[in-house]
C-alpha positions in Angstrom: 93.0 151.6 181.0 96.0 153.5 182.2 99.3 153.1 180.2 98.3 151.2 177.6 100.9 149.9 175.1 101.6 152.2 172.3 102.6 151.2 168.8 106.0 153.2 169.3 106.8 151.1 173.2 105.5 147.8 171.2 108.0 148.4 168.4 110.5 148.8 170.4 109.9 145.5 172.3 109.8 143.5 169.0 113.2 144.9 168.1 114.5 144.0 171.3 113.2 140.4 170.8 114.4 140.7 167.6 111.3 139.7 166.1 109.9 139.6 162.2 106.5 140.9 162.3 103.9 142.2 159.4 102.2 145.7 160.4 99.3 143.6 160.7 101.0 140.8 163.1 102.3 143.5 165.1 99.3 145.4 165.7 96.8 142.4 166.7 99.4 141.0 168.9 99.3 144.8 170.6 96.4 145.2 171.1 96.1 141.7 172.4 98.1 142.4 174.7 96.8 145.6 175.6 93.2 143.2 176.6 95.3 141.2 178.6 96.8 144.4 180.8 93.3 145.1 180.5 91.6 142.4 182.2 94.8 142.1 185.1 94.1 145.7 186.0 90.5 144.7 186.2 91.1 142.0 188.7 93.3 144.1 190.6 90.5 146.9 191.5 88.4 143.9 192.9 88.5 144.8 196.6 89.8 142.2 198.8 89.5 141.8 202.5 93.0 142.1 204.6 94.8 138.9 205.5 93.7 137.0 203.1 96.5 134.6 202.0 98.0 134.0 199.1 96.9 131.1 196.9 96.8 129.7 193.5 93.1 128.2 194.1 90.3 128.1 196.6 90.7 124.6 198.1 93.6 124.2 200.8 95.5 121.1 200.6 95.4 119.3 203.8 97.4 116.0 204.5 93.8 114.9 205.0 92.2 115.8 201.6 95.3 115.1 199.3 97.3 112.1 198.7 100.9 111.6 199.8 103.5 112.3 197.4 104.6 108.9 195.4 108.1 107.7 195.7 110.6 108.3 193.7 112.1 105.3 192.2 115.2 105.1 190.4 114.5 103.0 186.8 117.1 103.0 185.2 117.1 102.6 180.7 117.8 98.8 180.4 120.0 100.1 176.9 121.1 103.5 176.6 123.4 103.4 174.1 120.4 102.9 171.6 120.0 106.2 172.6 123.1 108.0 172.4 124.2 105.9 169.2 121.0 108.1 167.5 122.7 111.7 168.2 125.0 113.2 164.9 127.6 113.7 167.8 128.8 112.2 170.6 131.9 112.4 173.5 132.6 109.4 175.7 129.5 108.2 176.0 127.8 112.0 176.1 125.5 113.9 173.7 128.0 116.7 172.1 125.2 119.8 171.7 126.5 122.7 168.6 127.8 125.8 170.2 125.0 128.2 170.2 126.2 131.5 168.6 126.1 134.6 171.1 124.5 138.0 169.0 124.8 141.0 170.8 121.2 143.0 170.9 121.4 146.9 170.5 
């Protein structure tokens, strides 16, 4: 495999995430990762004819072979003040969500 994931790169990725990891954590989640590079480099060598598109599975959706899209339909929640009334804080008739505190990574 070329460029695996070295304990020193992978470190430095769980500082950026600013993760908490145990030396063990750390090094299964590595090398699971490292399998996973693995197998994508593995599907990538599988030669491929040219002009062949782009898609997510075999089977092309056709208007014949897949059913219309359903309509969207507007139901509105008979009460939704049950709902708001459950929130610890609330703003004219809106959900007031905590200020999420900003930390600045290294």
């Amino acid at each position: 495999m070329k460029d695996p994931i070295t304990p020193e790169v992978f470190a430095h990725l769980v500082d950026l995430a600013a993760l908490e990891l145990e030396p063990t954590q750390s090094e299964y989640l590595r090398l699971q990762l490292n399998h996973q590079l693995k197998a994508i480099q593995e599907l990538e060598a599988i030669p491929l004819e040219s002009g062949i598109e782009i898609s997510a599975h075999g089977v092309p959706y056709t208007p014949e072979n897949s059913p219309a899209p359903r309509e969207d339909i507007i139901r509105p929640y008979p009460d939704p003040g049950s709902i708001i009334a459950q929130a610890p804080a609330t703003d004219s008739g809106y959900i007031v969500v905590p200020e999420i505190p900003h930390i600045t990574l290294k």
